[in-house]
MIDOSE-1310 file (N, C-alpha, C; in nm, 2 decimals, decimal comma, always signed):
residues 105
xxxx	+6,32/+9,99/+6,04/+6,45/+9,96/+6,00/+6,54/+10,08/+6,02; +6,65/+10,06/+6,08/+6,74/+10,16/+6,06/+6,81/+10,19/+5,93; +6,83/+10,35/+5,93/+6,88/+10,37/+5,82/+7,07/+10,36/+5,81; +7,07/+10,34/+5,74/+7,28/+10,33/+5,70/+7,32/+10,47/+5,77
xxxx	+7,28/+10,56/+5,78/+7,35/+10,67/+5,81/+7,29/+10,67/+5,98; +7,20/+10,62/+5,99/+7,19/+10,60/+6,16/+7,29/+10,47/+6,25; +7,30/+10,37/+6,13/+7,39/+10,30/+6,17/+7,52/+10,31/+6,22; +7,58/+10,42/+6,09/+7,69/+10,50/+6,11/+7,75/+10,55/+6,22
xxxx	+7,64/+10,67/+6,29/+7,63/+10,73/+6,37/+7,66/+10,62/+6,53; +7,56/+10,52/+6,55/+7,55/+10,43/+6,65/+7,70/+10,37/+6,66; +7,73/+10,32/+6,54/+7,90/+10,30/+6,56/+7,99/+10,38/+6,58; +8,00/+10,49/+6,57/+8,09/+10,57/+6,59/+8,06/+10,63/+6,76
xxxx	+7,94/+10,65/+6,76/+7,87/+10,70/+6,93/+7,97/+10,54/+7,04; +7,92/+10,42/+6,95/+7,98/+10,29/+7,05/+8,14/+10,30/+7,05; +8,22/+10,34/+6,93/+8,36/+10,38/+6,92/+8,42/+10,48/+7,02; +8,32/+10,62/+6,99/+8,38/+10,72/+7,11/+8,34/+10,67/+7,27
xxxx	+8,28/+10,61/+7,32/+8,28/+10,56/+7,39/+8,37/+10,48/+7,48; +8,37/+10,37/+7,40/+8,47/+10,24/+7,41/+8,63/+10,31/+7,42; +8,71/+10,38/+7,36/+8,79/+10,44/+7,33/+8,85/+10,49/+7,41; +8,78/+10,60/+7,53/+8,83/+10,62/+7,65/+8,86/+10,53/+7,77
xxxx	+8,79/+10,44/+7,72/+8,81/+10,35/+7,80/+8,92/+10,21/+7,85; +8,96/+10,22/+7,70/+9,06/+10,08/+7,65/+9,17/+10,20/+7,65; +9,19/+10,29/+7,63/+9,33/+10,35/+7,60/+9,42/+10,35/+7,72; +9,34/+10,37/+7,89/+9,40/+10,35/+8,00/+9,49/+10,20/+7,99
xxxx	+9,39/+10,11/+7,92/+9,48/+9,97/+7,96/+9,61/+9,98/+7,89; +9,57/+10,02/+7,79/+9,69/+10,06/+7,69/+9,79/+10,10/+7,73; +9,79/+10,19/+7,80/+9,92/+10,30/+7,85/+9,99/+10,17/+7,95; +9,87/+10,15/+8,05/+9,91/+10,07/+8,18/+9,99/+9,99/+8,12
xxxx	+9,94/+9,87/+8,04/+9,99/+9,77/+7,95/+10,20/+9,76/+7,95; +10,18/+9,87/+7,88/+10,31/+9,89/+7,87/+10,39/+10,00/+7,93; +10,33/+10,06/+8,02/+10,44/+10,18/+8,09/+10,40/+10,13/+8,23; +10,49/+10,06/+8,37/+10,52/+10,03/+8,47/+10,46/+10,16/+8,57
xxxx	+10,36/+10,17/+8,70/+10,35/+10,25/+8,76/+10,40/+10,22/+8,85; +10,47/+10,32/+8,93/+10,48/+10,32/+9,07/+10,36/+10,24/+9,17; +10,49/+10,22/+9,27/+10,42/+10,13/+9,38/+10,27/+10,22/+9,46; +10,32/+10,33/+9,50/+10,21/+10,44/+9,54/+10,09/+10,51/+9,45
xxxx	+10,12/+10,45/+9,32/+9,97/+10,44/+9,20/+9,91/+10,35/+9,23; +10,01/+10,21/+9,22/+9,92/+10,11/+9,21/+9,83/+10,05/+9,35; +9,92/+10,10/+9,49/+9,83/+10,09/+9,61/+9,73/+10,21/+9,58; +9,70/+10,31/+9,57/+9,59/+10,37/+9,57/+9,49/+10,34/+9,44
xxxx	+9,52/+10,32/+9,29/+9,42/+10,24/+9,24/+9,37/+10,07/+9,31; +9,42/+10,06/+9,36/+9,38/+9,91/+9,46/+9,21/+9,95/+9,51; +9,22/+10,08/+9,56/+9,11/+10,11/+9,67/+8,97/+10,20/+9,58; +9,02/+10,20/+9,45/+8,93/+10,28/+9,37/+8,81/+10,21/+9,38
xxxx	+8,82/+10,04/+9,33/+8,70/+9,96/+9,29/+8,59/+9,98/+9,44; +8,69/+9,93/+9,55/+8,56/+9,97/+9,68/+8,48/+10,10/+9,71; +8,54/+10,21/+9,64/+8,51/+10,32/+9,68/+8,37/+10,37/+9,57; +8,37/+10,32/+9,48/+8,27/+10,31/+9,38/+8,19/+10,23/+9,42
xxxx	+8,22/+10,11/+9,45/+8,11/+10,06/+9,48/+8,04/+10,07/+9,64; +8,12/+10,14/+9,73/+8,06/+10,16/+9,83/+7,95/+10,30/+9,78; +7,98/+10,38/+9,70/+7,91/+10,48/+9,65/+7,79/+10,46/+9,64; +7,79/+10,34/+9,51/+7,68/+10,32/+9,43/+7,60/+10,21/+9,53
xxxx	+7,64/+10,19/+9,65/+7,57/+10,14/+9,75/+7,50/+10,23/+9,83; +7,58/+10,31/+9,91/+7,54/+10,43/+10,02/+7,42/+10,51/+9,93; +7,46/+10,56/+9,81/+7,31/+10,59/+9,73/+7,19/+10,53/+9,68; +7,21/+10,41/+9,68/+7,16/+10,33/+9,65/+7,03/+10,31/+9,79
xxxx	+7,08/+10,30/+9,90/+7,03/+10,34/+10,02/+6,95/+10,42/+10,08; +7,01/+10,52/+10,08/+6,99/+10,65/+10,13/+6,91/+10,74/+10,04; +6,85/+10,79/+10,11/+6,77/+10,90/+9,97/+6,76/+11,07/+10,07; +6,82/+11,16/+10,04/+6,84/+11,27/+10,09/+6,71/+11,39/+10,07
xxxx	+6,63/+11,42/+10,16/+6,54/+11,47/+10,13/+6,59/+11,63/+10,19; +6,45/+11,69/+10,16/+6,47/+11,88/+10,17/+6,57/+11,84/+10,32; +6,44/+11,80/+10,43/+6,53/+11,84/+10,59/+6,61/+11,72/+10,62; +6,58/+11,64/+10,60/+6,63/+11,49/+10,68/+6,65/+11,36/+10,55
xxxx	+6,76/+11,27/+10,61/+6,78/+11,13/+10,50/+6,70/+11,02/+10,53; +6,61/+10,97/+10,47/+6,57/+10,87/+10,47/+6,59/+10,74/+10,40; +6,57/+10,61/+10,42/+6,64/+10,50/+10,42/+6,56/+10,40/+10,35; +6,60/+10,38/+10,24/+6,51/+10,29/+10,15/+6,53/+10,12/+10,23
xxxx	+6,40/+10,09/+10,27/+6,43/+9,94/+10,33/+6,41/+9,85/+10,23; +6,34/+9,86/+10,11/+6,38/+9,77/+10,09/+6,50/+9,74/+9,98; +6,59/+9,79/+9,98/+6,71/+9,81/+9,87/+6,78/+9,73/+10,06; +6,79/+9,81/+10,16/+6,84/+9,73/+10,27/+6,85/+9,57/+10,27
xxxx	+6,71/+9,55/+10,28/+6,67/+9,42/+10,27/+6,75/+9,33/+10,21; +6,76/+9,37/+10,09/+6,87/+9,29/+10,00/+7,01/+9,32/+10,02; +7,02/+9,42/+10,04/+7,21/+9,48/+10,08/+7,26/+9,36/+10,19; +7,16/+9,31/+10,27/+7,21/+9,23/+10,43/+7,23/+9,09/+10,35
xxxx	+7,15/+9,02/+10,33/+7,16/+8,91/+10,26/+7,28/+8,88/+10,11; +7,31/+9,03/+10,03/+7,36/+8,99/+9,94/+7,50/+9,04/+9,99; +7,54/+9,09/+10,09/+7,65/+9,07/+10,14/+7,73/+8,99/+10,23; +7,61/+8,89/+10,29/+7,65/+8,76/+10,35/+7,69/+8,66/+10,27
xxxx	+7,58/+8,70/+10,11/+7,67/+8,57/+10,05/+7,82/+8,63/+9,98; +7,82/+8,73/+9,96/+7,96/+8,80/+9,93/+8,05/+8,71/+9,96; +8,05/+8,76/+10,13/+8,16/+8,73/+10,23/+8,14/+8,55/+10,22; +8,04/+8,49/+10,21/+8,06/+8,35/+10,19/+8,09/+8,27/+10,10
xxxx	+8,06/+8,30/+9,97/+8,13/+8,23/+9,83/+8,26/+8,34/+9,78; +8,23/+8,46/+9,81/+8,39/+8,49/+9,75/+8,37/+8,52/+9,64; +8,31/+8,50/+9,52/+8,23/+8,50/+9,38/+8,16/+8,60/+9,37; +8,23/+8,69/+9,29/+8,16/+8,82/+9,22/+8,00/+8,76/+9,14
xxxx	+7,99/+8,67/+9,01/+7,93/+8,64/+8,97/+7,77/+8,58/+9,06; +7,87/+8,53/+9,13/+7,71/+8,39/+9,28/+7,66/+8,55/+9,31; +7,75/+8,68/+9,39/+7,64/+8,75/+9,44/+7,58/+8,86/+9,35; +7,67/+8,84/+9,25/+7,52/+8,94/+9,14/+7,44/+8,88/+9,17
xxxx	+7,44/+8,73/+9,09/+7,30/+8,62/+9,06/+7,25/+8,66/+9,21; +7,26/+8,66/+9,27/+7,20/+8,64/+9,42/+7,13/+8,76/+9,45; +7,21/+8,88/+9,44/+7,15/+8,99/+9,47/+7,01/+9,07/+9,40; +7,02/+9,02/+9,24/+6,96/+9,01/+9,15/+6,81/+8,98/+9,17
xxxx	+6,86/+8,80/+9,20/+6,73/+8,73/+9,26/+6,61/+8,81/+9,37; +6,76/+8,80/+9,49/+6,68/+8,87/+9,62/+6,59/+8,99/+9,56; +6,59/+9,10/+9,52/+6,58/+9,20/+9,50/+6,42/+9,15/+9,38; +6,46/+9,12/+9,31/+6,33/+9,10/+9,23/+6,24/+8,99/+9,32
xxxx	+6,26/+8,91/+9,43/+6,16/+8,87/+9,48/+6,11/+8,93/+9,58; +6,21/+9,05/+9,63/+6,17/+9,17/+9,74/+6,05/+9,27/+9,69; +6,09/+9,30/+9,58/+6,01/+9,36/+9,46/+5,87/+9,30/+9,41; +5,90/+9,16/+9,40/+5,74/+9,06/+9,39/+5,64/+9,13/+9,51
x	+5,72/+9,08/+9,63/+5,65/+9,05/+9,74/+5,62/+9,21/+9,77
């Protein structure tokens, strides 16, 4: 069982957290940016997730990069269904799946 003063702690750790996060909306919410903020925050989300892709990938060793196949394996398939439903949610579920049956097999 957790103790009251551990609880404490866990809520305030989930608070400072959470905090930096919601205060951006905040500002945004009500203070108008410029047209040349809001085109370049446009390109943030791809850029992160092209990241946490290309790493995802690739694995950089001492002399040379090598190329995890089967993280690939799933990357091909979970971005056809991307491009085909359109639905953030269908290619989690999708990607998800693939990946733990790539992982079975």
């Amino acid at each position: 069982m957790i103790s009251s003063s551990m609880f404490i702690v866990i809520l305030l750790c989930a608070f400072v957290t959470w905090l930096p996060r919601i205060i951006p909306f905040i500002i945004v919410k009500r203070t108008p940016l410029p047209q040349s903020v809001m085109k370049f925050l446009a390109y943030i989300p791809i850029c992160i997730l092209s990241a946490l892709i290309f790493e995802s990938i690739f694995v950089q060793g001492a002399t040379f990069t090598t190329i995890r196949l089967n993280n690939l394996c799933v990357l091909l398939p979970t971005v056809i269904i991307a491009i085909w439903t359109k639905s953030l949610s269908i290619t989690v579920i999708a990607g998800v799946a693939i990946m733990a049956f790539v992982r079975a097999v």
